[in-house]
N, C-alpha and C positions, 0 to 999 in steps of 0.2 A: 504493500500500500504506500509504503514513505518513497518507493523505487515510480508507483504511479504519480502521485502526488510532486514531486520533485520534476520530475519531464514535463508535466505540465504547466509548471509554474519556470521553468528557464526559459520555454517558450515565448515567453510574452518581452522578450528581446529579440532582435534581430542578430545585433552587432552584438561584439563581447565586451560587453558591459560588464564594470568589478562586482553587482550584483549578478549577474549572470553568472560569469566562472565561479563564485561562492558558493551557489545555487548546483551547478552542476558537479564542482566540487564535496558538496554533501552527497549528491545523487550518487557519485563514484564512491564514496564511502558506506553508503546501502547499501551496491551493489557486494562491494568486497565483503561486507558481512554477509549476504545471503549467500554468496561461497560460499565461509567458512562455515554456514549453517548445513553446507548442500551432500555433505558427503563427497567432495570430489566429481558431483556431477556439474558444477558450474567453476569455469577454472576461467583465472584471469590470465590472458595471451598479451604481451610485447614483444615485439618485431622490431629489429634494429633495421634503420630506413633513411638514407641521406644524414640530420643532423639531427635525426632525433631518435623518436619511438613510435610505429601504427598499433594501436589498440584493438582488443577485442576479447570477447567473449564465449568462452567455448563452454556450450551445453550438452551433453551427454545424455543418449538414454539409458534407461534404468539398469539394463544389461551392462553398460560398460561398451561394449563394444559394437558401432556402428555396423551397419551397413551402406553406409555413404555419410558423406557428409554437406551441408549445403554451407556456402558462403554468401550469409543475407548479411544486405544494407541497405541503408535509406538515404535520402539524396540533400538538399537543403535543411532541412529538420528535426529529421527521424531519426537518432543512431542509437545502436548499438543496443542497450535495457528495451529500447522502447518497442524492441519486435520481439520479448522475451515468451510473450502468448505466442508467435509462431513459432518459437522454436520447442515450446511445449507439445505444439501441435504435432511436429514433426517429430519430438522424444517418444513421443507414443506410439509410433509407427518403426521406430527401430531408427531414425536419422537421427546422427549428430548433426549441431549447426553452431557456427563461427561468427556471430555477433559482430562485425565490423564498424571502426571507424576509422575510414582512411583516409587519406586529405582533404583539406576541407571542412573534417565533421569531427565535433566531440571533443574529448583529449589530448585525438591523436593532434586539433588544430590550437584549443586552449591554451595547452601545456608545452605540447614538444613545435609548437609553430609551424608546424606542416600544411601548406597552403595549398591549394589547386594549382599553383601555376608547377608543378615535378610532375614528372612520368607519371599520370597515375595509372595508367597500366602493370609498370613494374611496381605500384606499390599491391596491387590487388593479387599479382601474382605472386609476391611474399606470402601472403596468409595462404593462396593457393600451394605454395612448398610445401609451409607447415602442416598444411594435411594430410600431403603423400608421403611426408616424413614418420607419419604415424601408422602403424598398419592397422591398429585398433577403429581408425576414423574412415575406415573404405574407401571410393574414388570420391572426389570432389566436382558438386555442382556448385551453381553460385544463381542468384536472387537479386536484383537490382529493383529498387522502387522509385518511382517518381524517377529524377535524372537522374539514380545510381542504377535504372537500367540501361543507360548509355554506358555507364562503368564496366557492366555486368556482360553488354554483347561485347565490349570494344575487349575484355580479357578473355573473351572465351574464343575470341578472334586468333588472337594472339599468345592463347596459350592451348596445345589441344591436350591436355592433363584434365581440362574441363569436361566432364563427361557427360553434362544436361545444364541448360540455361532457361531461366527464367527472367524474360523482362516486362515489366508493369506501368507500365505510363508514361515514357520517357520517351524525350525527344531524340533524335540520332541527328539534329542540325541544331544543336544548343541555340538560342535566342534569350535574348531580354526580353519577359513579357512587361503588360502594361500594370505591373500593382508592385504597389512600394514594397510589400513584404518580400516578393520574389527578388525587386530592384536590391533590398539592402540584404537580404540573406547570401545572394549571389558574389558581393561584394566583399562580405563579412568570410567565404569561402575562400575568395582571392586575397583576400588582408590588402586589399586598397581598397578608396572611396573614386574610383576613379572609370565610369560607363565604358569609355574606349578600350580600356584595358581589361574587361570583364570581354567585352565583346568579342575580342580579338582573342583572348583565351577559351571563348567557347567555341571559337571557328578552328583552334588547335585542335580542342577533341573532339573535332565530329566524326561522324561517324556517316561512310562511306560504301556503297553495297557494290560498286564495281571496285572499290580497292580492300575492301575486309569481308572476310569469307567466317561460316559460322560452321561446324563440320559437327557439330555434338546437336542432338535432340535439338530442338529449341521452341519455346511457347511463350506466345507473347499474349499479355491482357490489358483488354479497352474495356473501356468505357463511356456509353453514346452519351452522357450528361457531362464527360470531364469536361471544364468551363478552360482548364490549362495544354490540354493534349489531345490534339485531333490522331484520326487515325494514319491518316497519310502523313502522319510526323513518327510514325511507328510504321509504316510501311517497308522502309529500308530496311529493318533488321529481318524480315521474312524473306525480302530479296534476295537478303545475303545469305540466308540458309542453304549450304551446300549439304542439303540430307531432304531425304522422303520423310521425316521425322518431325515435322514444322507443324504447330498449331498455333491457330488465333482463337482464344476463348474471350467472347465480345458480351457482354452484360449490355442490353439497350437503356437501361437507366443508373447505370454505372457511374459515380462518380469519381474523381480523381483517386487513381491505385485501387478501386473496387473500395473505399472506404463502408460506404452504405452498405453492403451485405460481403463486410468480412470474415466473419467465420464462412460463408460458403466456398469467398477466394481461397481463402486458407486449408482447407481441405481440399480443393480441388487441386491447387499447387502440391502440397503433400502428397497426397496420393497419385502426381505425375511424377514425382523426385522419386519415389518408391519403386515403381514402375518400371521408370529408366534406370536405378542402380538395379532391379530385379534382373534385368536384360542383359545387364554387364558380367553378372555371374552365372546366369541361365541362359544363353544367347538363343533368340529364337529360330536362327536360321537368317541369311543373308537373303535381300530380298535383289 
């Protein structure tokens, strides 16, 4: 509840404000005690990464030992505690998952000053190591919501370790939209107050279907009411699916990331992570 309570309330900043870090600072102090409460199923992850540290969270299911693992994140907002119901979701079903916060987002931007403007590919591919480095965590998929499903195709592009992807409402030709919350969060990601330089950092990571290829599963989800994400801003990444293995799962009154009927999303993502690791140890035959 103090883990809910706390995301909710750093929220109501954009920028890192000294109440804000204090705010998220308690948050990361909840969380380290629900570790220590968890038996070893919730374990706290640092990754040495340029000049600092990426963050994350690694939940276990009850068994100990996965059958895959998923690498969720959230994009402007969302990190790391705050998709802890999915990752419960997915504990139930036999998936480990990797709570990310990678440039940008959370601690990894607070504390160790990790901005948007570094490879973030090579940094997502970090926490992608750390999975294969474990054999207890099975193969690794990854989760991208809001703009961390631009993160989510653009590493599963460029790394094929990635064994299923999941992208959820994100644009693949980053743009500044029209609302201050996006304008300043966007900025507060880059650590300048500076539009041109936001803009021209989001024309770096776009994301490309004639020059990036997606070779793993891949399922992408809309939503006909997102007010932020057309579909044809998610078009690209189905393009890019070089597999028989591509799904669009379209909700018509969906709003941004399926928010309005997320437990539905949430099982239906889980139970394709499932699927696609089942396939990887059961192969059903080459089609």
């Amino acid at each position: 509840m103090a883990i809910a309570n706390l995301l909710f309330a750093q929220m109501a900043f954009n920028d890192d404000d000294p109440r804000r870090v204090a705010l998220y600072d308690q948050l990361v102090q909840a969380a380290r005690q629900l570790s220590d409460w968890s038996d070893k199923r919730i374990e706290r992850v640092e990754l040495p990464f340029e000049h600092g540290r990426l963050i994350g969270w690694l939940v276990r299911p009850w068994s100990g030992r996965a059958s895959g693992t998923v690498l969720l994140f959230g994009g402007q907002s969302g990190w790391g505690m705050a998709y802890l119901p999915i990752a419960k979701a997915l504990a139930r079903r036999g998936l480990a998952t990797l709570l990310a916060e990678g440039p940008g987002q959370g601690e990894t931007r607070m504390k160790h000053r990790i901005f948007l403007d570094v490879d973030v590919t090579a940094a997502y591919r970090q926490f992608i190591t750390y999975i294969v480095a474990d054999p207890s965590l099975g193969a690794p998929g990854i989760w991208g919501n809001s703009i961390g499903g631009l993160w989510a195709a653009s590493t599963a592009a460029a790394d094929d370790r990635v064994r299923a992807c999941c992208v959820n409402g994100a644009q693949a030709l980053p743009r500044l939209l029209a609302y201050r919350t996006f304008q300043e969060q966007a900025a507060a990601m880059l650590g300048v107050n500076d539009e041109a330089a936001v803009t021209a950092n989001f024309e770096r990571l776009s994301f490309r279907a004639g020059r990036d290829r997606i070779t793993c599963p891949l399922l992408v989800l809309h939503g006909g009411a997102d007010p932020l994400i057309t579909l044809e801003d998610q078009q690209p990444f189905l393009d890019a699916a070089a597999t028989t293995d591509k799904t669009l799962r379209f909700w018509p009154d969906g709003e941004h990331t399926i928010y309005n009927h997320a437990a539905e999303r949430t099982a239906v993502v889980a139970d394709w992570f499932v699927d696609r690791f089942a396939q990887i140890q059961h192969p059903r035959g080459c089609e």
